[in-house]
Structure formats: C-alpha cells, structure tokens
N, C-alpha and C positions, 0 to 999 in steps of 0.2 A: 504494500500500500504506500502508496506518496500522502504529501503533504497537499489537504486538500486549501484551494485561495479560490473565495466566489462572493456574493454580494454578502454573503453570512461573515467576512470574515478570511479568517485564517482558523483551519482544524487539525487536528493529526491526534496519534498517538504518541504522548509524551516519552521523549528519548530515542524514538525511533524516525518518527516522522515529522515531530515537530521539538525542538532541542532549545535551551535558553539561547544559543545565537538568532536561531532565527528571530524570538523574539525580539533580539535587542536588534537586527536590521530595520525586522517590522515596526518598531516605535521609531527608530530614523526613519524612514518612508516614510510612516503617518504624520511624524511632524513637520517635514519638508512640503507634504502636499497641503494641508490643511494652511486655509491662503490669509488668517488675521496674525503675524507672526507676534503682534504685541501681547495677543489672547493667553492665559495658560491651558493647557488639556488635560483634563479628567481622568485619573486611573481608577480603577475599580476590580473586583472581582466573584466571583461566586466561591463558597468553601475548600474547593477542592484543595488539596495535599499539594498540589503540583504549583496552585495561582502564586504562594511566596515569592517564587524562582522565578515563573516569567513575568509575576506585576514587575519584579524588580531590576528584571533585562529591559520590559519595553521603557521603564521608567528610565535608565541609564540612556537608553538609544534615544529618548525623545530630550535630556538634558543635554546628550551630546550635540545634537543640534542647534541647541540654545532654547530649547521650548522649556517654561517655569510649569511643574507638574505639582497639581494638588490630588494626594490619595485621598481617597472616600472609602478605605478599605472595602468590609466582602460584605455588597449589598445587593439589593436586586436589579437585575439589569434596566429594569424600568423607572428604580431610582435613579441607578447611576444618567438615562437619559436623561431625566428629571432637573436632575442637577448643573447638565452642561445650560440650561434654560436658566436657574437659580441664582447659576453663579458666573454667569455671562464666559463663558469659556468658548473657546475655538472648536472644543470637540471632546471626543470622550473614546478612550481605550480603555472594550471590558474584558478583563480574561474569564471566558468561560466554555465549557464546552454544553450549555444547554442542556439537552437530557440525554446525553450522551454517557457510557459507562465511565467507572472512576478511573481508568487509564487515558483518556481523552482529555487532553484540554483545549481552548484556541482562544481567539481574540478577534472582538469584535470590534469595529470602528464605526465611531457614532460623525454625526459631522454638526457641525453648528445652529441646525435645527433639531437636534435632538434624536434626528432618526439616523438608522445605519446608511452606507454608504449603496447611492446608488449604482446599477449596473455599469454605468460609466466609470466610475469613482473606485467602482472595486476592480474594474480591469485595468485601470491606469496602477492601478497597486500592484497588481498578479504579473504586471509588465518588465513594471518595472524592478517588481522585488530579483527577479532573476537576471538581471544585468548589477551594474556595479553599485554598492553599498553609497549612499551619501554624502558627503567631508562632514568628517567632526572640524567646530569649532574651534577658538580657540579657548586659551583657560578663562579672559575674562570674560568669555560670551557666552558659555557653559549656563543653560538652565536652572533657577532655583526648585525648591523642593519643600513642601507642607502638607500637612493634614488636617482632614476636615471629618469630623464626627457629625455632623447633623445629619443624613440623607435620611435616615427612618423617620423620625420624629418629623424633617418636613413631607416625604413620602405620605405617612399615614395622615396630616391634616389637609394635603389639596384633596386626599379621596373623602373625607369627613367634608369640607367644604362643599363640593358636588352633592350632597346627599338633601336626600330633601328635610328640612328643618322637621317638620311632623313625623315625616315617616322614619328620622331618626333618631330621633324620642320613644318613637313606638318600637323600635329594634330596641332599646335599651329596655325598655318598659317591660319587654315579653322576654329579653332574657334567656336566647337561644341557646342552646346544647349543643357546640359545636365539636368536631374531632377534626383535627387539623395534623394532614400529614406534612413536615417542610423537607422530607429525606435526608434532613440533618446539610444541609443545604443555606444561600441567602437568604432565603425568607423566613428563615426562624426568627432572628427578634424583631421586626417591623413587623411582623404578622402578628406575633404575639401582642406586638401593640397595641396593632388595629384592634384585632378583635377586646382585645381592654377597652378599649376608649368606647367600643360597642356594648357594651356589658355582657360579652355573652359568657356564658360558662363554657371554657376552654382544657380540654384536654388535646393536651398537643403531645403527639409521637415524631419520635423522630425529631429532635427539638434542639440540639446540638449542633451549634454550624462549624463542626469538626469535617467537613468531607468525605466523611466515614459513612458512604451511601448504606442505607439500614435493607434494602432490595435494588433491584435494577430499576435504573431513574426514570426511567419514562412513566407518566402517569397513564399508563393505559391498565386493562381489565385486570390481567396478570400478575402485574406487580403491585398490584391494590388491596389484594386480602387480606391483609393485619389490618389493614383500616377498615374494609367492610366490618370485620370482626369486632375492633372496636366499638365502632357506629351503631352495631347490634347488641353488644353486650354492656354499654351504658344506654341506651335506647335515647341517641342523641337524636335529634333534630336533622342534621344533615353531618356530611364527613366531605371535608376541601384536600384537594393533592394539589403540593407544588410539585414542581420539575427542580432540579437544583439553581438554578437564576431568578426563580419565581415568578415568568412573565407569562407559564401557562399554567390554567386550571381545571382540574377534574373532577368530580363529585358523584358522590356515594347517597342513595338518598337515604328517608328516616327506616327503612329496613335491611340497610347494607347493601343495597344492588345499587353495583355500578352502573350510572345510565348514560358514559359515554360522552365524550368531549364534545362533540358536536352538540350536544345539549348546553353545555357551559356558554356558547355563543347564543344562543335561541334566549335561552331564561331571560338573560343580561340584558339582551335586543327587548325583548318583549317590555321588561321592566324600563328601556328609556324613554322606546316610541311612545308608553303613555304619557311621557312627560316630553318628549323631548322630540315631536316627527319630524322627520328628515329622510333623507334617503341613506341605506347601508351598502357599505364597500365591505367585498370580502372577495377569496380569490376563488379560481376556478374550481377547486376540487371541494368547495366547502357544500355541507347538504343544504336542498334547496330546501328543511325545515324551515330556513331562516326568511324563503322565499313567503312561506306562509305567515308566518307574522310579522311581515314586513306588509304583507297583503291587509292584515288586518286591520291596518293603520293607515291605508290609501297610497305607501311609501314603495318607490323602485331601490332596486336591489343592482350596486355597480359591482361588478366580476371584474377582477383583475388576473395577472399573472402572479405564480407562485411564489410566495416570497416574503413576508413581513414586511419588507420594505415596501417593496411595492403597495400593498395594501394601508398602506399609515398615508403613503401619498395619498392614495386618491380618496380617502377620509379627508384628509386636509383640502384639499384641491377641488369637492366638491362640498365641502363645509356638511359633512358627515356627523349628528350626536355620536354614533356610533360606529364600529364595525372592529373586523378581527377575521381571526380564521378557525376552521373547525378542527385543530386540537388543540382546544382550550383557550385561543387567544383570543383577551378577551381587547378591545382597543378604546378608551376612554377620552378623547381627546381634552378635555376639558380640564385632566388630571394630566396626563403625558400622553403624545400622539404614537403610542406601542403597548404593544401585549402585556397585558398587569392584571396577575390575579391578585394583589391586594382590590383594584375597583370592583372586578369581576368578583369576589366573596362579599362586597359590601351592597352592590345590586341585588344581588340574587336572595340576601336576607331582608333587603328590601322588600322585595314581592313577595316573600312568603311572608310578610307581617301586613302589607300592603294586601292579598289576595286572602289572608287566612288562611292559604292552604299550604298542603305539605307537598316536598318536592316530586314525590309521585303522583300526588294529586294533579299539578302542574303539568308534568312530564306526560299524562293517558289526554291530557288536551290536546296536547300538538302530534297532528298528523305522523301517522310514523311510515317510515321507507325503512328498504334494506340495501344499504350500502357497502359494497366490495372491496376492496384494494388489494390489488394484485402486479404480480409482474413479470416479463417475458427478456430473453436472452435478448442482445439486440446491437449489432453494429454502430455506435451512435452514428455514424459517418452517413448511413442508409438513413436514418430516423426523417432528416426532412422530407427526402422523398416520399417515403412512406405517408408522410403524414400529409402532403399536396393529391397525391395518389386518392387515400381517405378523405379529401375534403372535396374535392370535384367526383368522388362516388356519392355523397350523402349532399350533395350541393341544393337538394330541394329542401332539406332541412334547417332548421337552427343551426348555423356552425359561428363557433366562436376561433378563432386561427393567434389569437394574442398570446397564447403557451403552450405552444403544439397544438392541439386540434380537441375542441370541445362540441359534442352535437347535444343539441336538446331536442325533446320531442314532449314540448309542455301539456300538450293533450292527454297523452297517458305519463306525467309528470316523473319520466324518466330520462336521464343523461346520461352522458362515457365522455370522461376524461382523457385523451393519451399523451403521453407528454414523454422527452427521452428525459435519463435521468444526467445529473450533472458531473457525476462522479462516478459513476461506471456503467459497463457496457449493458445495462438496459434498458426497456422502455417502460415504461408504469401504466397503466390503465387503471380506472377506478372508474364506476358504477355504480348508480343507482336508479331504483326503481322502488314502486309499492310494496310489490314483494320479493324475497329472497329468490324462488323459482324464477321469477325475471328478472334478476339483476343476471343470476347465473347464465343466462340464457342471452343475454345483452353482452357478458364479456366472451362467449363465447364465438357467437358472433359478428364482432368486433376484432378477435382473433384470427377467425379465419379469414374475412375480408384483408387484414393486413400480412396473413401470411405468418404470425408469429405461432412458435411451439414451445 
C-alpha cells in the first residue's frame, strides 16, 4: 500500500506508508501554499498514539517556513475547523485518520474558510509534495509556537447557541438517559460537556481520549454492540457513536437496535426544516430518506459529488440550514460549515422532546428503502468509459454524471450509484430501492450492463 494524498488529506499506515518526515514536508507544503503569510495555522488532532509524533513534525515543517502555529491539542475535527473561524487563522492542520483503525493516521488540511481543501487545492499538494521539499527559512524568520485550550468549551456553546431557547429548557427539563460511545477518541471531553450543559444523565463508555480504540472505529452495526448492550441494560433513552475525530454520528435507539447512519442525517434534517426550510445539500450516495423529508417541508434536495468537502460547499453556496452525508455526517452551518456530531446529538434530543417520541417511534415514520453497497474489480483507467458507455445506455432516465454516473428512477423511488474508487483498483456501486429483493436485482443488473464480475 502507498501513501494515500486526495481532497481528505494525506492517509497511510503509520511507519510504513506515512513516516514523521513526510509529515514535516506536508506542514512545509501546507504552509507555503496557504496564501495570508501574516495569519498563524491551526494544529490539532484526534487521540490517537501516533498524533504526538506527527502534530509535532507538521508543526516543525510549518515553523520552518516561518508560519506562527497555535496547538489546540486532541479535539474534534469540527472544533478544530471551528476555530480557524474563532481565531482568525490562515488554516488549520488536523492529524487524524477519521475512523480508520488504530494503525492509521493522516492529516487533514482545513483552509481559511474553515472547510478542507478543495479538489484543486488538494492536487496542487499531491503535486507538489513529490517534487522538491520547500527552503527552510532563516533563524530569525522561523515561526512562533503557543497553545490554546479553549476549542471544547467554545465548541459546545455555538451548538447550545443554535438551539432553540424553549426547546432547550425542555431537553434539560426531561432529563434524557443518554449512553455515549467516544471510542476513547476526541470527543470524549467536549461531548461530555455538551451533554452537561444538557442535563442529561450520561453514561459514557469508552471515555478516555487515550487512543486506545475500545473496538474497530467505524461506527457502523458491528462495532456497536457494547453500546447497544449498554443502551439496553440501563434502559437509556437513546445511545450516540462517535468515530475517533467526532464529526460522525451513529445511534442506537431506546431498545438497542442500531438504526443506521443514514438515519442520523434524516432525524437532524427533519428536526431543522421545522425551524429552519431551506433546501439540503448532500452527496450522491446518501439515501433518498432525506428526499422525503425534505418533501415534507416543500424543500429540494442539492446532490453533490462524494466528499465532505464538496458537500459543506454547496450548503454554503446555496445558503443551506442544513445538510451532511449518510454516514452520520451531520452539517450544521450555523455552528461550523462540516460534519459534527456534537450539533447532530443536540438536534436529535431536540425532536424527541420537541415530538414526545422515542427514537423508534420517529425512525417507523420515515419511509424505509433497502440500501446496498457493494463493489467490483475494476481497471480504474477503463472506469470513464464504462461509465459514458452507462450513461448514453440509461440516457432516457435520470442521470446525474457529476461523480461517475448516478441514475434515478423517482417513480418506483429507486437509484444506482457507480463511481470508480480513488484509491484502488475498483469500482463501487451502491443501490437503493423499497425493497431488499430490488435493490439486489438493480445491482445486478447494473453489473451486467457494465460488464463487471
């Protein structure tokens, strides 16, 4: 495996693929490119075992440049953007590798609007990082160096600020039963806060932001079981999953059944368009749930290409209350224009104090689909063709072409995704449909039109 460089950042496995030189190049590069040279930049990072070694390469390589670096030590990435907005900075470098296992680290580059580096912006990096390294300054041009302890405490009051005045009296008032997994991760103490200042009654697992992931970090069905369990056997209210950066959210309802990230978008949406209609930005693969209660509310629903970034734009750009993507990310603009499960657990106890009901109650209203994701061997080099081949085959349909090739067919209120992947040699496909029997039946056919096995 190489060192993966794409609009996420810089990834790898730590000491193999990605080493403390490379970060100290990458914080040269970022601070050369990043165009306010008076500004200082932002470090930060998530718990992990490994973030010491490269906060403190990229922090070296961005002084060696002459950029002044303020640490905010291990918060969550949606603080750390938070903050390059707070604290009027040029940008922000966060080392994390998302919910990646604990061998994995990377770094992400924020840019002066607080969101990661666009497509352009990350290739001018990927370009340039493998031609020659930077000039270091000289000694008295050398970058200062401080620390900033606030990001939680301001974190957790712009999401308390957004809240509605009533409806967060009545969250405190009722006094929720919450179990909050942080996988020992950045969102252990700013979460722990939030839910304080909410009054809820908090049992948090996994509460350590030692790095020491307690299962594998992805907040998906599998690695959720101590928390369902939890959830069940205090007979909490509901159960929140961070990912180790805490900008995605997952939930467990008041019976332990996980009900799936793409629920974590839908709840959230639901609970702003009553307050707040607008139209939602999300990207191409997220479920068209969101299409329905976006319906509910008179409001269109903008599809983007895959990516975080991309999707924070077009929130921004078409002056979005909301939007995000469907694994867990929830997008608050109001609070930070990126994925933040601190807004996303403070919505969602909204509505269930706001609706009276419980999160299953909530969850048997919204129309349900069965959604696939799968994926095929795949030449990336053939993939465009493939996918112009598939667009002028289904050309009487819906096609969307902005991230490979999206077809709808809003009538019987089913899609296919296919998209090459960025980092190795396949292609992805994902589906949905009403039901399981015809999503199955939609990827397979889908398959065979494009020839993949």
């Amino acid at each position: 495996m190489a060192l993966i460089i794409s609009v996420s950042g810089i990834r790898g496995i730590v000491g193999v693929d990605l080493k403390v030189a490379d970060a100290m190049k990458l914080g040269m590069l970022f601070g050369t490119v990043l165009v306010d040279k008076n500004k200082p930049v932002i470090l930060a990072g998530d718990s992990r075992v490994s973030g010491s070694a490269l906060r403190s390469a990229v922090s070296a390589g961005l002084m060696a440049v002459g950029r002044d670096v303020i640490d905010i030590g291990v918060v969550s990435t949606p603080g750390a953007c938070l903050m390059v907005r707070e604290l009027g900075a040029a940008g922000a470098a966060v080392v994390t590798a998302s919910h990646n296992p604990f061998e994995w680290n990377g770094i992400k580059l924020i840019g002066p609007d607080g969101l990661a580096f666009d497509v352009r912006r990350a290739q001018e990096i990927k370009d340039r990082f493998y031609a020659e390294s930077p000039a270091h300054v000289t000694a008295g041009e050398c970058g200062q160096f401080c620390f900033n302890t606030e990001t939680h405490k301001i974190h957790v009051q712009r999401v308390l600020e957004t809240c509605d005045p009533k409806l967060l009296d009545a969250v405190r008032e009722r006094r929720f039963k919450v179990v909050l997994d942080s996988i020992n991760g950045a969102g252990c103490v700013g979460t722990a806060m939030l839910m304080k200042e909410l009054n809820c009654e908090l049992i948090h697992i996994n509460n350590e932001p030692n790095g020491r992931f307690a299962h594998t970090p992805e907040p998906i069905v599998e690695n959720l079981t101590s928390l369902a369990d939890a959830v069940k056997n205090a007979r909490a209210d509901v159960g929140f999953a961070q990912d180790p950066d805490a900008d995605r959210l997952a939930i467990v309802d008041e019976n332990g059944t996980y009900i799936g990230e793409e629920y974590t978008l839908v709840l959230a949406g639901w609970h702003v368009l009553e307050r707040a209609p607008g139209p939602v930005a999300v990207n191409l693969s997220t479920s068209r749930m969101i299409e329905d209660v976006a319906a509910n509310y008179g409001q269109k629903v903008i599809r983007t290409p895959v990516g975080e970034a991309n999707v924070a734009r077009a929130v921004i750009d078409h002056h979005c209350p909301f939007g995000g993507e469907g694994n867990g990310g929830v997008i608050l603009p109001k609070v930070v224009p990126v994925r933040d499960s601190f807004s996303g657990m403070a919505m969602i106890l909204q509505l269930l104090v706001r609706t009276g009901k419980t999160v299953s109650q909530l969850v048997a209203e919204v129309p349900k689909y069965s959604m696939i994701k799968t994926k095929f061997p795949c030449d990336l080099s053939a993939v465009p063709a493939l996918i112009e081949k598939l667009a002028k085959q289904y050309a009487d349909e819906q096609v969307n072409t902005a991230d490979g090739l999206r077809i709808d067919w809003p009538a019987k209120k089913s899609w296919v995704h296919i998209r090459g992947s960025n980092t190795e040699p396949i292609i992805r496909v994902i589906a949905e449909t009403p039901e399981e029997s015809g999503t199955k039946e939609l990827i397979e056919s889908m398959a065979k039109s494009a020839g993949l096995k």
